[in-house]
NULO-617133 format. One record per residue (C-alpha): residue number from 1; x, y, z negated; chain; residue in three letters. Coordinates in nm, 3 decimals. Example, Ala and Ser with C-alpha at 12.3 -4.5 7.8 and 13.67 -1.06 7.14 Angstrom:
# residues 2
{seq=1&X=1.230&Y=-0.450&Z=-0.780&mol=A&type=ALA}
{seq=2&X=1.367&Y=-0.106&Z=-0.714&mol=A&type=SER}
# end
This chain:
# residues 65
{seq=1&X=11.570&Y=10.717&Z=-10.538&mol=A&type=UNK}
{seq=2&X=11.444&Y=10.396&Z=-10.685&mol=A&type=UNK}
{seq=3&X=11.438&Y=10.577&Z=-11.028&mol=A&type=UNK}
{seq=4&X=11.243&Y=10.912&Z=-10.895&mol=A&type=UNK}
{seq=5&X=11.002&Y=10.666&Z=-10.710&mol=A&type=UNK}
{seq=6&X=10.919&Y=10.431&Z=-11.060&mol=A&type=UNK}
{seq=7&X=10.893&Y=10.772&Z=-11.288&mol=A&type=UNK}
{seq=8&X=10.636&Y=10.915&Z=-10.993&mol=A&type=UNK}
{seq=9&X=10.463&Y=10.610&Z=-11.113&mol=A&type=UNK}
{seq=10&X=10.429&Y=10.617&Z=-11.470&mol=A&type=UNK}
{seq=11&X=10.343&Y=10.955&Z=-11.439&mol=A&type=UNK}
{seq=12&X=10.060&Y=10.901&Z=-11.214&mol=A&type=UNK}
{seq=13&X=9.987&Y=10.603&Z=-11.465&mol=A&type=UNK}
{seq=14&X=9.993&Y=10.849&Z=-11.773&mol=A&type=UNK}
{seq=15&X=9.783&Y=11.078&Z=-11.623&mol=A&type=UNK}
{seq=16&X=9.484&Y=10.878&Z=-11.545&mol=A&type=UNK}
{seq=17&X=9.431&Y=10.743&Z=-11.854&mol=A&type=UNK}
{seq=18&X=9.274&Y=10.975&Z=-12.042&mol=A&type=UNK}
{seq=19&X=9.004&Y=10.975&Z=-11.717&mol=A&type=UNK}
{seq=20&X=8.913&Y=10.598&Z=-11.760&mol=A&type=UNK}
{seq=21&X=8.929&Y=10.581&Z=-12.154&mol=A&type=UNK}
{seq=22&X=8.744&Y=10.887&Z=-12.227&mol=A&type=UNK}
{seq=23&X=8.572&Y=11.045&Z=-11.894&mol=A&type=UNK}
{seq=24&X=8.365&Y=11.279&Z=-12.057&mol=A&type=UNK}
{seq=25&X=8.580&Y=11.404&Z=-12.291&mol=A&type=UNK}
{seq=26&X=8.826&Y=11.495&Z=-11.958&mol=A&type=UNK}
{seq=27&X=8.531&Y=11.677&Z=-11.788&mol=A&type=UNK}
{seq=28&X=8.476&Y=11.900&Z=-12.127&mol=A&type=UNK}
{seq=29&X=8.901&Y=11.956&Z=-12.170&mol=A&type=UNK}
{seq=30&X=8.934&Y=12.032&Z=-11.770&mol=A&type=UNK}
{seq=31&X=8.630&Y=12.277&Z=-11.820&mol=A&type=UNK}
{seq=32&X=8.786&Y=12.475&Z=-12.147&mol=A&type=UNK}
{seq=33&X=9.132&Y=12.463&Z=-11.899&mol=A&type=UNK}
{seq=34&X=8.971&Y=12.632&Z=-11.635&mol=A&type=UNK}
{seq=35&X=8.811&Y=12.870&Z=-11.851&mol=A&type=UNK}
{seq=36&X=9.202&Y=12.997&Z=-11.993&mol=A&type=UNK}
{seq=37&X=9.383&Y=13.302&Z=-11.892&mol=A&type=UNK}
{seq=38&X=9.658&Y=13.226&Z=-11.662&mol=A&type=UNK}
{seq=39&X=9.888&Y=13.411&Z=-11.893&mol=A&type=UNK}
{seq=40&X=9.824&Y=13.105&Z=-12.137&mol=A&type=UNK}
{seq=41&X=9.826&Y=12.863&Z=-11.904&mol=A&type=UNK}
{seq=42&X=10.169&Y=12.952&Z=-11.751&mol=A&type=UNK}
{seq=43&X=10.312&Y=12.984&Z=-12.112&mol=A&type=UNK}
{seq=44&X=10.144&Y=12.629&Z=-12.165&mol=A&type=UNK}
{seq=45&X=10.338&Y=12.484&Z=-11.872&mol=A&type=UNK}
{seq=46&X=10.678&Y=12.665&Z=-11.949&mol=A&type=UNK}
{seq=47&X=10.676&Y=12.519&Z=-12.295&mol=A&type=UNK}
{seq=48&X=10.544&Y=12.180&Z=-12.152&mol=A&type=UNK}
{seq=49&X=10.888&Y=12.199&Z=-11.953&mol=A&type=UNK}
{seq=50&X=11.126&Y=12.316&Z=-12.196&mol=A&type=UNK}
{seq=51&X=10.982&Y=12.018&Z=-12.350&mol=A&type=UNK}
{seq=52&X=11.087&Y=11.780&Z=-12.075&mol=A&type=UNK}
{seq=53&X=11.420&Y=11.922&Z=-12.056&mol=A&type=UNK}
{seq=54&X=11.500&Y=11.912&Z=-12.406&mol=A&type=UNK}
{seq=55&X=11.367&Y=11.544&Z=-12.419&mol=A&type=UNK}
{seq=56&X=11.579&Y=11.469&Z=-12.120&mol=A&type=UNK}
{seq=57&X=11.881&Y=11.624&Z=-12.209&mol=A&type=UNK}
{seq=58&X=11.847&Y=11.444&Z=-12.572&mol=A&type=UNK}
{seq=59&X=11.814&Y=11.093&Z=-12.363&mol=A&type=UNK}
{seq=60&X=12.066&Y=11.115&Z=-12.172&mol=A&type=UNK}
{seq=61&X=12.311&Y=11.278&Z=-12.410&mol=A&type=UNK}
{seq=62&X=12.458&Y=11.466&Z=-12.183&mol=A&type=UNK}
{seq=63&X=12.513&Y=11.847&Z=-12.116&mol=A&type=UNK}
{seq=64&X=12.186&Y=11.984&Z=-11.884&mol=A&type=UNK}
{seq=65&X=12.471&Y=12.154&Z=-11.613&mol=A&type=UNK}
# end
């Protein structure tokens, strides 16, 4: 639980730094983001986990079941 709880909080720490080194930038991204077809954006996220996964599974070196 220790683990989950520290990799909840590099996440969170990942994730807002694009917002405090480059604002404005973030505000023109999120804007192009919400203007995508949720077909894209679904196939975005599925390959963003497969990505995890695969990146997981390599780390650990161990089979995924």
């Amino acid at each position: 639980m220790k683990l989950f709880i520290l990799l909840i909080g590099m996440v969170l720490i990942f994730e807002g730094l694009p917002y405090v080194a480059a604002p404005e930038s973030m505000q023109a991204w999120l804007k192009k983001i919400s203007e995508t077809r949720p077909e894209q954006l679904r196939i975005m996220g599925l390959i963003a986990i497969a990505a995890g996964l695969l990146l997981c599974w390599i780390v650990r070196g161990d089979s995924l079941f």
